[in-house]
C-alpha positions as CSV (number, residue, x, y, z in Angstrom):
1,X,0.0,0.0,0.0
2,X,1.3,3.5,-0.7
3,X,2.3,6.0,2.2
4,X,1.4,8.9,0.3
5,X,-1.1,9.4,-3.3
6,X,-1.4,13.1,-5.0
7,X,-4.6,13.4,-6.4
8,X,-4.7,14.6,-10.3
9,X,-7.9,16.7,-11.8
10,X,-10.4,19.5,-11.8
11,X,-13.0,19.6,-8.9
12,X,-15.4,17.4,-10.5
13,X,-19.1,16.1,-7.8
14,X,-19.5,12.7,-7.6
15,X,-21.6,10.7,-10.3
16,X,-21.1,7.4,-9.3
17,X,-24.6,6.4,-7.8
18,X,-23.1,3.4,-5.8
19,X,-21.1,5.8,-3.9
20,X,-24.1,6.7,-1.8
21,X,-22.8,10.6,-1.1
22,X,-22.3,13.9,-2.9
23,X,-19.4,15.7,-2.8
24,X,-16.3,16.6,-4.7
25,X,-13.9,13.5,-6.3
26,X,-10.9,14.4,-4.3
27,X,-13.0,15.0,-0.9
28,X,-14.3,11.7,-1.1
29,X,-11.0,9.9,-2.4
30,X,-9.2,11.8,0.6
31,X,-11.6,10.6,3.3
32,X,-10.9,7.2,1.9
33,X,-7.2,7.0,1.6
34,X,-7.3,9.1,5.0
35,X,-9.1,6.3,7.1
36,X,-7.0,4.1,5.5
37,X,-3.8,5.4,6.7
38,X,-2.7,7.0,3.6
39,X,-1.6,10.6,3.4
40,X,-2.8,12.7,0.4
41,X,-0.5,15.0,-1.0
42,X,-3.0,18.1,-1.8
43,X,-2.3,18.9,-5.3
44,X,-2.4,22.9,-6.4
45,X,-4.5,23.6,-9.4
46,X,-1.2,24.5,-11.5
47,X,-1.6,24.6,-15.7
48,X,1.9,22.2,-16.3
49,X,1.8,23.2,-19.9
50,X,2.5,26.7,-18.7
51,X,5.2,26.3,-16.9
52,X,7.2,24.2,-19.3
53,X,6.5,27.0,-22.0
54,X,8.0,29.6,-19.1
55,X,10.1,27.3,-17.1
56,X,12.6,30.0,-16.8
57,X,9.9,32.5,-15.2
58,X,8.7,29.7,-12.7
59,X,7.0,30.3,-9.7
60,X,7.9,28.8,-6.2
61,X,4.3,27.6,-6.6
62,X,4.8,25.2,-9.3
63,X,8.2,23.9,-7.5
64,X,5.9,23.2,-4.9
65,X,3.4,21.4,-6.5
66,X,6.4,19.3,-8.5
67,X,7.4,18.8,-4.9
68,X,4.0,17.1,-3.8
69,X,4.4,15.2,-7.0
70,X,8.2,14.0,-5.7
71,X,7.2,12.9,-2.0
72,X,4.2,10.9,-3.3
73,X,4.4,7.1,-3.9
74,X,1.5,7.6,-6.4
75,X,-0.8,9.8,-8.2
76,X,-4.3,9.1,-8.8
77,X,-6.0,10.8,-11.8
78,X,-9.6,11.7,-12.4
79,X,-9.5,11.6,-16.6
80,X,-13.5,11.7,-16.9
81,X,-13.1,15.5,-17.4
82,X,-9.6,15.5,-19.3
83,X,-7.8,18.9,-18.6
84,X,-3.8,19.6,-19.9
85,X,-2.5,19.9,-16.0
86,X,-3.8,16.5,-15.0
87,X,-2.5,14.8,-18.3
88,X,0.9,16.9,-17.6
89,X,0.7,15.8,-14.0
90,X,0.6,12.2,-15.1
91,X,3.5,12.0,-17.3
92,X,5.5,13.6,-15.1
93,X,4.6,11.7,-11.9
94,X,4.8,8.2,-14.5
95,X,8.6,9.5,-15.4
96,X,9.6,9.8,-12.3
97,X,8.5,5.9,-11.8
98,X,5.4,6.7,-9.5
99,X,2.5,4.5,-9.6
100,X,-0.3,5.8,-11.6
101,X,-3.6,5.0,-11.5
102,X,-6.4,6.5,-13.7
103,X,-10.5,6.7,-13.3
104,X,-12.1,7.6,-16.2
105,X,-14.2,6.8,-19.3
106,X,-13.5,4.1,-21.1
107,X,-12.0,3.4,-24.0
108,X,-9.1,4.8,-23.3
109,X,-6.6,6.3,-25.5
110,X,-2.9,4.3,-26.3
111,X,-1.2,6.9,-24.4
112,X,-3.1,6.9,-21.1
113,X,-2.3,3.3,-21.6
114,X,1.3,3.4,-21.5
115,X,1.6,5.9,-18.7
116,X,-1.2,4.5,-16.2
117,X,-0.4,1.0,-14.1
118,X,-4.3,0.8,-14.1
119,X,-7.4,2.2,-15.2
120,X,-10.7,2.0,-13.7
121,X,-14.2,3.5,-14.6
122,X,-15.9,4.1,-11.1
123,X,-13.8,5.9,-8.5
124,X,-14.4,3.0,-5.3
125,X,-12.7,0.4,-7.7
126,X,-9.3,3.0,-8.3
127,X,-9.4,4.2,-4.6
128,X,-10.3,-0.1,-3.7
129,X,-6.9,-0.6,-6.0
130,X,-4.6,1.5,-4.5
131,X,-5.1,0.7,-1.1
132,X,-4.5,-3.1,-2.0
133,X,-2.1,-2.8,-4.2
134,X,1.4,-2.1,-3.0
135,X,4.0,0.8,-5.4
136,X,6.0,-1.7,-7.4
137,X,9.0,0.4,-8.8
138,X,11.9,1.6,-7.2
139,X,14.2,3.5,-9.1
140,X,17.2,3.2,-7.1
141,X,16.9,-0.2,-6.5
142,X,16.1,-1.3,-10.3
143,X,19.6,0.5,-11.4
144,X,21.5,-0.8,-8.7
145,X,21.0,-4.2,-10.4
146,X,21.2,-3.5,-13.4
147,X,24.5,-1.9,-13.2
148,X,25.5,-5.0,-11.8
149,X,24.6,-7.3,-13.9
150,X,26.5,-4.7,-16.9
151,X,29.5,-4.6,-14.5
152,X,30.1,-8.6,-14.7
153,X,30.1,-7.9,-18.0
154,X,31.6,-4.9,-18.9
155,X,35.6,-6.3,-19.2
156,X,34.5,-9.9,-21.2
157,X,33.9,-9.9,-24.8
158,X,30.4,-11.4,-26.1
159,X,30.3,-14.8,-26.4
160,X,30.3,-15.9,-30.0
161,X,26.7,-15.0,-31.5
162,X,26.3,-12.4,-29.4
163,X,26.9,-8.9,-30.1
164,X,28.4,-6.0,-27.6
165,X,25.2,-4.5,-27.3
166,X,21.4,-4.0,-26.4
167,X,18.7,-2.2,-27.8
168,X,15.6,-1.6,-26.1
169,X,12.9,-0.7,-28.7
170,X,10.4,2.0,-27.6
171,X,7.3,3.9,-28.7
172,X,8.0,7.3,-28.1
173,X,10.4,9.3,-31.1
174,X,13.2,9.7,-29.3
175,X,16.2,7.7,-28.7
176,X,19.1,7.8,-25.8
177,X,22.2,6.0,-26.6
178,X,24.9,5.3,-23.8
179,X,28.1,3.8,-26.0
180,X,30.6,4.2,-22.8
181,X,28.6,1.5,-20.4
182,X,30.7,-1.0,-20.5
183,X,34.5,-0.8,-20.9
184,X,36.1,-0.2,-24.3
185,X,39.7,0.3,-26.6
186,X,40.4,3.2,-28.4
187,X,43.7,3.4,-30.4
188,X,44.6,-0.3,-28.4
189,X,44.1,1.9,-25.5
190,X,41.5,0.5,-22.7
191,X,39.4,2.2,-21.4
192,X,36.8,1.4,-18.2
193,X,33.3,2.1,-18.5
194,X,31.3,5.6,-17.9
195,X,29.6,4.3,-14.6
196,X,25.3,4.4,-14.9
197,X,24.7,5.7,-18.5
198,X,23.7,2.4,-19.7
199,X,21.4,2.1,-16.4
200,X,20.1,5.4,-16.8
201,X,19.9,5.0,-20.7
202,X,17.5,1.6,-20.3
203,X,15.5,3.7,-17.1
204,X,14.1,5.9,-19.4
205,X,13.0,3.7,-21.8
206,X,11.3,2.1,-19.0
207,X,10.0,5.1,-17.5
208,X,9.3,6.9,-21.0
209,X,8.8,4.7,-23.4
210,X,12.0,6.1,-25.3
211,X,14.7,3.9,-27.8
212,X,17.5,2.9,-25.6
213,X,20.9,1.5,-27.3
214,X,23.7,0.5,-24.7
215,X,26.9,-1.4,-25.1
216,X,26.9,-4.5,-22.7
217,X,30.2,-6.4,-23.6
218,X,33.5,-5.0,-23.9
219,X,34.1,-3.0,-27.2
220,X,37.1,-3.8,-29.0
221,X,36.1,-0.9,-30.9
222,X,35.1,2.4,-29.1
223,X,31.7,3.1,-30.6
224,X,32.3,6.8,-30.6
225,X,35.4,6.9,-33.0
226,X,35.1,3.4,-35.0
227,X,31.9,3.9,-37.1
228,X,32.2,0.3,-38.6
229,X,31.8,-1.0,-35.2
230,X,29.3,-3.4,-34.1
231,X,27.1,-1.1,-32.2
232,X,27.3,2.0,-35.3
233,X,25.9,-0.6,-37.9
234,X,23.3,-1.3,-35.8
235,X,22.0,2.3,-35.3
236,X,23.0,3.1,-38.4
237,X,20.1,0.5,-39.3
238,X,17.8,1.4,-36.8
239,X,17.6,4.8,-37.7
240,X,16.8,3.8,-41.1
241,X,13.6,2.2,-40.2
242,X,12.8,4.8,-37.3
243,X,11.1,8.1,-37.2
244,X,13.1,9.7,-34.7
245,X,13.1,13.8,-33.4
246,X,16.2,13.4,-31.4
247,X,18.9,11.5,-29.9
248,X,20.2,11.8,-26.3
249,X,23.7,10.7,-26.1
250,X,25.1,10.0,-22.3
251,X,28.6,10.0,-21.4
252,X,30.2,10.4,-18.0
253,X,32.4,13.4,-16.7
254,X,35.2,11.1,-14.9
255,X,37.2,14.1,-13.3
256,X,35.8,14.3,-10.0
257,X,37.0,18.0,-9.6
258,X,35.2,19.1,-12.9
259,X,33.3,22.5,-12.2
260,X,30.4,21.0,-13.6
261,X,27.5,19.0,-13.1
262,X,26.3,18.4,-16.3
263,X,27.6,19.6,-19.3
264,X,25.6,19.8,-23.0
265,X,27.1,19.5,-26.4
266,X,25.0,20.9,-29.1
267,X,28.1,22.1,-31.2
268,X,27.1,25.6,-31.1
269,X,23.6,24.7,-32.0
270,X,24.3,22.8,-35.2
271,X,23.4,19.3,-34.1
272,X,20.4,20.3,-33.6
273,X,19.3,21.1,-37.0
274,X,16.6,23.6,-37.0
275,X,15.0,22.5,-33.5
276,X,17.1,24.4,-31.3
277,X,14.2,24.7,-28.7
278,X,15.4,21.2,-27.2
279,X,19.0,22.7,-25.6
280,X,16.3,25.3,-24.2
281,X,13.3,22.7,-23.0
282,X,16.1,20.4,-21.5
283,X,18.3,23.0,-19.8
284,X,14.6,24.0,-18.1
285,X,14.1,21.1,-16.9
286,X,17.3,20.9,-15.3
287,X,17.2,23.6,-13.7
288,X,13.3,22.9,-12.5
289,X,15.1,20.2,-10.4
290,X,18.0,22.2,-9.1
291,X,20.9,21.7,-11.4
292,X,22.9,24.7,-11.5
293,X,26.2,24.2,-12.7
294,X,25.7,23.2,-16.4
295,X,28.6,23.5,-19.0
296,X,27.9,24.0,-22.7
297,X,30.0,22.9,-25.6
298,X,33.0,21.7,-24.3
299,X,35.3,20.2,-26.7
300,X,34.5,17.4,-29.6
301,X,36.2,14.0,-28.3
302,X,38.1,13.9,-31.5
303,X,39.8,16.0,-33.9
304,X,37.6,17.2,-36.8
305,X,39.9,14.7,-39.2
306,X,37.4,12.0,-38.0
307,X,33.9,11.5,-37.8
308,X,32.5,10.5,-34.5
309,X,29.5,8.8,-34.4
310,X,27.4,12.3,-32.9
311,X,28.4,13.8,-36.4
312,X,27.4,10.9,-38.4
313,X,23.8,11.4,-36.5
314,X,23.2,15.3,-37.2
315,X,25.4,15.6,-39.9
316,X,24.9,12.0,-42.0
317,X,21.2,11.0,-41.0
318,X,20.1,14.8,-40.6
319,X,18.3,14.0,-36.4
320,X,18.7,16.3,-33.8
321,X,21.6,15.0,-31.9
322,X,22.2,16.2,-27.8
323,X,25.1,15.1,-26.1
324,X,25.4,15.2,-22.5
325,X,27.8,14.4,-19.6
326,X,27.0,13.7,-16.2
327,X,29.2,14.2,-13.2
328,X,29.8,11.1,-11.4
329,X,28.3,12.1,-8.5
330,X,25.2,12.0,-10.3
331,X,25.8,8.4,-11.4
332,X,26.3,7.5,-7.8
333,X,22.3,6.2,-7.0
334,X,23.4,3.7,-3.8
335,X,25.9,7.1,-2.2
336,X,23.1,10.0,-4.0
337,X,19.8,8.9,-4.3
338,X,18.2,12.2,-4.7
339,X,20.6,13.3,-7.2
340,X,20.3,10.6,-9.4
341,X,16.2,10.6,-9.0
342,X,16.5,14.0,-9.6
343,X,18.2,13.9,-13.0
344,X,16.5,10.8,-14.3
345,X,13.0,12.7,-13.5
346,X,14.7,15.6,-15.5
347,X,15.6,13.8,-18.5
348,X,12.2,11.8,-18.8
349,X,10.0,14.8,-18.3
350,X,12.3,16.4,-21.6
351,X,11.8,13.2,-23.5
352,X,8.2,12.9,-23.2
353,X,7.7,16.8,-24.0
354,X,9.8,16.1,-27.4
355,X,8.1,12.8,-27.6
356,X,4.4,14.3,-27.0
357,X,5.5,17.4,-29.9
């Protein structure tokens, strides 16, 4: 059972005969979870879609209400009258792996869906559901595992058959590639693994819905620089045969005394082709969640004699290509949990606004 639901939707009485009372949804829903030993997290009336289109200009009352949205174990949405904020509410309380649970009128539509656990269309059966049904997803907990489990892996070659990646299809137009998540050679020269970018790559294809491509063997052949690699043929395919609007590439920053937290590549805008509002929507959201210290355009990991595999995206298959590298401390979910939640609730709220454009 959850500790703590935020409750989603206009004021909307009652029609649910069976119900026996008249009053307003969330009065009733509180009284419920209330009696049932469940905090409700009292959600402000805030229009989402306005404060992504003026994230820069945003109001301690939105923080708060994202705030609510942060401390809750789930968010329960009343979709029979559907407003922007309450669909806005529930993508960002679904990327930032809450439990989400949705009353409304059926049928519903593919992308309530994907971003609901379940859907219900009388109020008493949602509020029956979530106090009987336990949260399911922990964040923190689902990386830690997985980064194991690319660790064992990350100095052994694939066995033969198998290649040095994995791609995790998605359904969303938007794909994050983390070629640095297991250990690699460049120029004969090893190299160890960019710690959480593969985990963090594959948790927002599971949070989002997003393409996820991460290497999961050792890489005789750096995926960055050798574009005949393994891994480069196969995006090279995939993109092909996938309508994409952008591609997240994650690296680490390894120097633990960098000045930066995060810091963006967008080769002075030209990567991104002629939608240069992503470095804009993504930097808000960033900063929505605290991060201050963000670099821009540091240097190309090669010289210009070569193409890396970022140029052969914007400048070869013409997608808007982002490139950004995260301080370790912000790959560090087990020593900074609140850090890491913080930027993987970041990035998925920027894929699903590109993804929902």
């Amino acid at each position: 059972m959850p500790t703590s639901i935020y409750l989603s939707g206009p004021p909307i009485a009652l029609s649910d005969p069976s119900l026996g009372v008249s009053t307003d949804w969330k009065a009733y829903a509180a009284s419920t979870f209330i009696r049932s030993g469940i905090t409700v997290a009292n959600p402000l009336d805030l229009d989402l879609t306005g404060f992504v289109k003026s994230v820069g200009e945003s109001t301690s009352a939105v923080k708060h209400s994202l705030s609510l949205i942060d401390r809750a174990d789930s968010l329960l949405a009343n979709l029979t009258q559907v407003t922007e904020s309450a669909t806005m509410e529930m993508f960002y309380a679904h990327g930032q792996g809450k439990q989400v649970v949705v009353v409304g009128n059926e049928p519903f539509s593919p992308w309530v869906l994907f971003h609901s656990e379940a859907r219900f269309n009388k109020l008493k059966e949602a509020l029956s559901y979530l106090v009987n049904h336990p949260t399911n997803f922990d964040t923190i907990a689902w990386s830690t595992q997985f980064e194991a489990q690319l660790k064992r892996r990350s100095e052994q070659y694939p066995p033969e058959g198998e290649f040095d990646y994995e791609y995790y299809g998605g359904e969303i137009p938007a794909l994050v590639l983390a070629p640095h998540s297991t250990a690699f050679f460049t120029d004969g020269n090893w190299h160890s693994s960019e710690s959480y970018t593969g985990s963090l790559a594959v948790l927002l294809h599971k949070l989002t819905g997003c393409h996820s491509l991460v290497s999961s063997y050792c890489a005789a052949s750096d995926p960055v620089y050798y574009l005949t690699s393994p891994y480069v043929s196969f995006l090279s395919q995939l993109i092909k045969k996938t309508n994409l609007k952008l591609v997240l590439i994650l690296h680490g920053i390894e120097n633990w005394n960098s000045p930066h937290e995060l810091i963006l590549n967008s080769w002075n805008n030209s990567s991104l082709i002629n939608r240069t509002e992503y470095l804009h929507l993504l930097t808000s959201m960033l900063k929505v969640k605290d991060f201050k210290k963000i670099g821009y355009d540091s240097k190309d990991v090669i010289s210009k004699e070569m193409k890396t595999i970022n140029h052969l995206l914007f400048e070869d298959f013409s997608i808007p290509t982002l490139r950004l590298e995260i301080h370790k401390k912000y790959r560090q979910p087990k020593l900074h949990p609140s850090q890491y939640s913080s930027l993987h609730t970041a990035l998925a709220q920027f894929l699903m606004l590109v993804g929902a454009q």
